[in-house]
Phi, psi and omega in degrees: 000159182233133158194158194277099152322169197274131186278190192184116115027067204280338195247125178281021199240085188284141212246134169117331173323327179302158173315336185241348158097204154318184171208345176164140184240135159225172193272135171318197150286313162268177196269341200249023157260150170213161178243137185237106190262111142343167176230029158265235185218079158194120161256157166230132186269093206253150174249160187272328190304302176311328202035076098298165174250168163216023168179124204243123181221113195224157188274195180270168191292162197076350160263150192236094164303117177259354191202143197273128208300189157196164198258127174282089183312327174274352188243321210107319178303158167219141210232142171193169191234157179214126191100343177084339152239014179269130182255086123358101177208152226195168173198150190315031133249016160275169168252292209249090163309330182290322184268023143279191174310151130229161171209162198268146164246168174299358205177151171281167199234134179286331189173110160304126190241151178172091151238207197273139178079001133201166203308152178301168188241154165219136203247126165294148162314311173276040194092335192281174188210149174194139145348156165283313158344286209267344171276267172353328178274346174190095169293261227276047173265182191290165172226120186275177170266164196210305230250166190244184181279143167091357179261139183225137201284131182249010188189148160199193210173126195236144165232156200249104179226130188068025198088337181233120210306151162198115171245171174237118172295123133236166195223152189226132158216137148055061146102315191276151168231147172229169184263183176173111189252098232212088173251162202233358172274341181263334177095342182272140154235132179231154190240159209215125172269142184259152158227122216280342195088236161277310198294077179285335205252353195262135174272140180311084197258002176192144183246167085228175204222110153255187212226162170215183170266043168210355177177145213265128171270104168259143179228129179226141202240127172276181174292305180307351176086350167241167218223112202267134188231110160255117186269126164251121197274127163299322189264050217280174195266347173235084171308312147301347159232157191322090201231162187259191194195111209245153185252117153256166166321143177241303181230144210243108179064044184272354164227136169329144187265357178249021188265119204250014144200194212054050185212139153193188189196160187219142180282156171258309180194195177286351178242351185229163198207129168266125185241095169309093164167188204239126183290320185236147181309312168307331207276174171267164179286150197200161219235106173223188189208136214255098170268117193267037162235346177232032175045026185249162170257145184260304175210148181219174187200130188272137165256109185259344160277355192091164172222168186266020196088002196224125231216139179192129180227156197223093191088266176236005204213114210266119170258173187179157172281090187276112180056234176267011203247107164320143210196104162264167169233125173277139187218133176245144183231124179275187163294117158295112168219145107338291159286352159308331211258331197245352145087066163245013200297113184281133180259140174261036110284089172332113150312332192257011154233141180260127138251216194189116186309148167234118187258106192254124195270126164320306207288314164283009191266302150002287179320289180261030176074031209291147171261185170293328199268352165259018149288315186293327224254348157317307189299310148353301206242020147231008147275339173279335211256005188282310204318301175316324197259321181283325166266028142287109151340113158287169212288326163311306184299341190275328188270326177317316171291332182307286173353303196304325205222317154329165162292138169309308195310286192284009160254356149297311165347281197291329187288289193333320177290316178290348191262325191263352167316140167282151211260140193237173186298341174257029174309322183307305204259316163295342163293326205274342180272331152327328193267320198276356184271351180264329187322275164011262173350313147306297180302344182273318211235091190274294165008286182291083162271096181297061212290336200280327155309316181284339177278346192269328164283349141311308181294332192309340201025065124253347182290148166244183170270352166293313163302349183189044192283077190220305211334269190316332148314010203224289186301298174338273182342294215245045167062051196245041186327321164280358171277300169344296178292308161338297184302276200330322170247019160244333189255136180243043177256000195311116191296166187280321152324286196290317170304327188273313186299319165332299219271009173264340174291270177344308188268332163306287164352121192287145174319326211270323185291002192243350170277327181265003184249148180254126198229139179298115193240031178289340187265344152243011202289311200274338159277340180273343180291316174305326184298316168278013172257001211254322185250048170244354172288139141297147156230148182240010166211170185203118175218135106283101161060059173092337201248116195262142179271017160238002179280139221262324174358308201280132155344170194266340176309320205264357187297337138345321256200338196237324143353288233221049215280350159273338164316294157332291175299336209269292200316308194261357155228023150250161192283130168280341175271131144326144177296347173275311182319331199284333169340294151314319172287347202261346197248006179261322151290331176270004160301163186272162162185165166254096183311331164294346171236016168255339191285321188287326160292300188316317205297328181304344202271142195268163209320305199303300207252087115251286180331324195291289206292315169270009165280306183327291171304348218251320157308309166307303182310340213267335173289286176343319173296325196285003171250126176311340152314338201064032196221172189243159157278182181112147182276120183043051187279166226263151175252162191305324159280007133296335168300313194265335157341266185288356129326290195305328192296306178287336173285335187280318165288328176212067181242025157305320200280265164011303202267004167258028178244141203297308199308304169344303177356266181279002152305299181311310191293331158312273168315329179271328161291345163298289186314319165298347174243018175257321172306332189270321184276290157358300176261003159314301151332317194275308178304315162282020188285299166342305182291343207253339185277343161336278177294327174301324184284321169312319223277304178301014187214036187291307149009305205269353193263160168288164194288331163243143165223157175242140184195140165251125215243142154259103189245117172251000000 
């Protein structure tokens, strides 16, 4: 499993502006610094723990930083290039880049390299590579050419195997993409033809690679959206000649296929891979993270502000540009097995024999003279008595057999002594063949539902839907709603299929069968109480986050709406739902998904309860608004992006249906005047932004003023 943490804002400075955008983040000399290069002329060293900068350093106007810095592992120093030959290198105690090293070179330079454990590398445009040493000692020596004309390098990457520097090139012409492989303990560069396969027409648009000690796992993410794997022998056997290299599918549509920039992608490790882009043509681009061995999406996350196409991660923590902004996300990735997810995992230890310490007083054997033959008849009766103990059944094994034949009472019975039992490291995998022995049990013997077993192993939080998928599927069958909420709110692998068959249960389901289930009501109890203290009130006004829902401003569209103006009040402060339904609905927003594979189901739901479903949500915001927080109260109540999440979802799946049903109506006309006054307050915000970036440079040059002034500030 995989998943993305809540991201965070590392530069309050927008970034990217420049002809070339970012240009690049690398790691620093300490691990939790990065130097962050502008595609202007400002690199910055930001530390992350802190999200501070602690040092900002730039050329002069009219110079252009062309290469993104790096940190010189061995000196300490940072180094960048500007103009494509002038080279910099300088240290967190300069100020001024015009009064450093500078030195001019022969050529232009494509990308400066510098990891841990040798000296930096600096890779020319035309192919060529030199030492930093061996430069710094005759900047103006020739620089041969390697690459042939019209070829331009479009990605590159340096590794350490054994000990020994090894990079790697690609270059692209008229259509071709080739490899170029550069080990430096041997002095060879071999070069490679990518042969595109079938996909002849589609273009490359992002690379990475990792290594083993024989060979580069190349990754290429195409125009068709999907991501191609090429193996390159570090060690080829003819190095001098030109050899090919075929690419197969690794993953198949992980990005819209018509999307011709903002997509890249990154290794993570040997199973997982990060992909920067938008899954469906319609959809926003989002941040997702890939397990490429077993082909599944793991986890995604939407960036609704855009991105620049450009994706780099260092430790735990995946950076990118979000709108202008820099933006890291902390991402944890475990060991992908299979059989662990299916709790097939084999031990090497028999669970089912135990031993059990024998303790011998020496001294008293001594004592009473034990001989060799009451030594043997010892050895015996502590050999009879390990026997004795290895072929008693452990407690699992005791309860599995319960299962095959007992009463539901008495395998609740035999669980609790096994639940209350000490827990051994295969605890995980022994619930889950318990869960799949009651299952079993059921499909032979349908009569039989162990609903109260089955609920206590749940509780347990170790089960997924992968460990037992039948489960849910069982509580489907049999309308089982509050198991239903449960699963929803402990495992978090639940397929998007199975989540939407829950939320057509949930809203279908009758008042009077939801009055008889007993359902966990921590996630609304405190706003649906408001609500009902709420309506013993008049109100004679309603402003949410701006938006007044009677206010006359608003287009002539909306006059319908404005009719009936207690309709309006009645609307925005009753629950259209019961408090167990909105319950239900609420463990259905905090499920996990993938909007390309959540979207196809949702189309399945029928109109009434889509209308249902977005009144519901459409109450929720409207709570929200009323708190200056933007929150709901209450224990794990839905947060306002899970709200607008799912708002976007259902109107996207289904608002062909939606907008011919009569009831719809004034909902949609709710919603289309919200979205017209949060644009109108946009754009309000937007005529004073000038002025506040204004007030930001006074603010930065406050520092230069006397201990008194008088200043007049002008806002037009």
């Amino acid at each position: 499993m995989a998943a993305l943490e809540e991201g965070f804002t590392l530069s309050a400075v927008p970034l990217g502006s420049g002809p070339h955008g970012l240009l690049g983040v690398e790691q620093s000399d300490r691990p939790d610094q990065f130097l962050v290069t502008d595609g202007g002329r400002t690199v910055i060293l930001y530390k992350v723990s802190d999200q501070k900068p602690l040092g900002s350093w730039s050329v002069k106007q009219g110079q252009v930083i062309t290469c993104p810095a790096v940190c010189n592992f061995q000196t300490g120093e940072y180094i960048v290039v500007h103009d494509n030959k002038v080279l910099r290198i300088w240290s967190n105690e300069d100020v001024n880049l015009d009064k450093v090293f500078k030195a001019t070179l022969s050529a232009e330079v494509y990308r400066i390299h510098s990891i841990q454990g040798t000296e930096p590398l600096v890779l020319f445009k035309e192919g060529a590579v030199r030492g930093l040493e061996a430069l710094l000692a005759e900047p103006q020596q020739k620089i041969e050419t390697v690459i042939s004309d019209e070829e331009v390098i479009k990605w590159t990457k340096f590794f350490m195997v054994f000990r020994h520097p090894v990079l790697i090139f690609i270059t692209e012409k008229h259509g071709n993409y080739f490899a170029y492989v550069q080990m430096f303990n041997s002095c060879t560069l071999s070069k490679y033809t990518l042969l595109l396969g079938h996909e002849e027409k589609s273009v490359i648009h992002s690379f990475t690679a990792s290594v083993d000690r024989k060979v580069i796992s190349l990754m290429s993410l195409s125009s068709d959206g999907c991501i191609y794997k090429s193996l390159i022998p570090i060690h080829p056997n003819d190095p001098e000649k030109n050899q090919r290299v075929v690419r197969s599918l690794l993953l198949k549509t992980v990005v819209s296929g018509n999307v011709r920039n903002g997509v890249a992608l990154t290794v993570l490790d040997q199973d997982h891979i990060a992909v920067l882009g938008p899954p469906l043509p319609a959809s926003k681009e989002c941040v997702s993270i890939w397990n490429t061995k077993f082909q599944t999406l793991q986890t995604s996350k939407e960036l609704p502000q855009g991105t620049s196409g450009q994706l780099w991660y260092y430790g735990e923590n995946l950076f990118m540009l979000h709108g202008k902004f820099l933006t890291v996300i902390p991402y944890k990735c475990e060991v992908s097995s299979l059989a662990g997810a299916l709790g097939k995992l084999k031990h090497s230890q028999d669970p089912g024999t135990q031993t059990v310490p024998h303790f011998v007083n020496w001294e008293t054997s001594r004592g009473y003279g034990f001989g060799s033959q009451n030594s043997e008849q010892s050895k015996r009766i502590l050999r009879r008595r390990k026997i004795e103990v290895s072929v008693q059944p452990p407690p699992s094994k005791q309860l599995l057999s319960t299962i095959k034949k007992d009463s539901e009472k008495r395998i609740v019975e035999e669980l609790c002594k096994f639940l209350a039992s000490k827990q051994t490291p295969d605890f995980h995998t022994i619930i889950g063949d318990i869960v799949l022995e009651l299952l079993g049990r059921h499909k032979v013997e349908p009569s039989f539902y162990p609903r109260n077993a089955l609920m206590q192993l749940i509780r347990t939080h170790v089960l997924s839907y992968s460990l037992c998928p039948g489960l849910m599927e069982v509580a489907l069958e049999k309308t089982d709603v509050q198991m239903l909420q449960l699963c929803l709110q402990q495992f978090p692998d639940i397929p998007e299929s199975i989540t939407c068959a829950c939320l057509k249960i949930f809203l279908s389901i009758s008042d009077d069968s939801l009055q008889e289930a007993e359902i966990n009501m921590e996630s609304v109890s405190d706003y649906i109480d408001s609500v009902q203290e709420e309506k013993m009130e008049e109100q004679t006004e309603i402003l949410h986050n701006g938006f007044n829902p009677e206010e006359e401003k608003c287009d002539n569209c909306d006059r319908e709406l404005n009719k009936k103006p207690q309709d309006t009040t009645e609307e925005t402060t009753s629950c259209p739902v019961i408090p167990k339904r909105a319950a239900l609905l609420n463990a259905i927003l905090h499920s996990a998904y993938s909007e390309m594979f959540l979207l196809p189901h949702l189309k399945d739901i029928p109109a009434q309860h889509v209308t249902l479903f977005l009144q519901y949500l459409y109450f929720l915001y409207l709570k929200c608004s009323e708190n200056a927080t933007m929150t709901l109260p209450g224990l794990r109540p839905p947060t306002l992006n899970q709200i607008m999440d799912w708002i976007c979802l259902l109107l996207d799946a289904n608002f062909t249906v939606v907008v011919m049903i009569p009831e719809a109506k004034r909902l949609l006309l709710s919603l289309y005047k919200f979205v017209k006054s949060q644009i109108c307050i946009c754009s309000e915000l937007n005529k004073i932004e000038v002025s506040f970036r204004e007030l930001q440079k006074l603010n930065q040059e406050k520092n230069n003023r006397e201990l008194y002034s008088i200043e007049v500030l002008e806002l037009f």
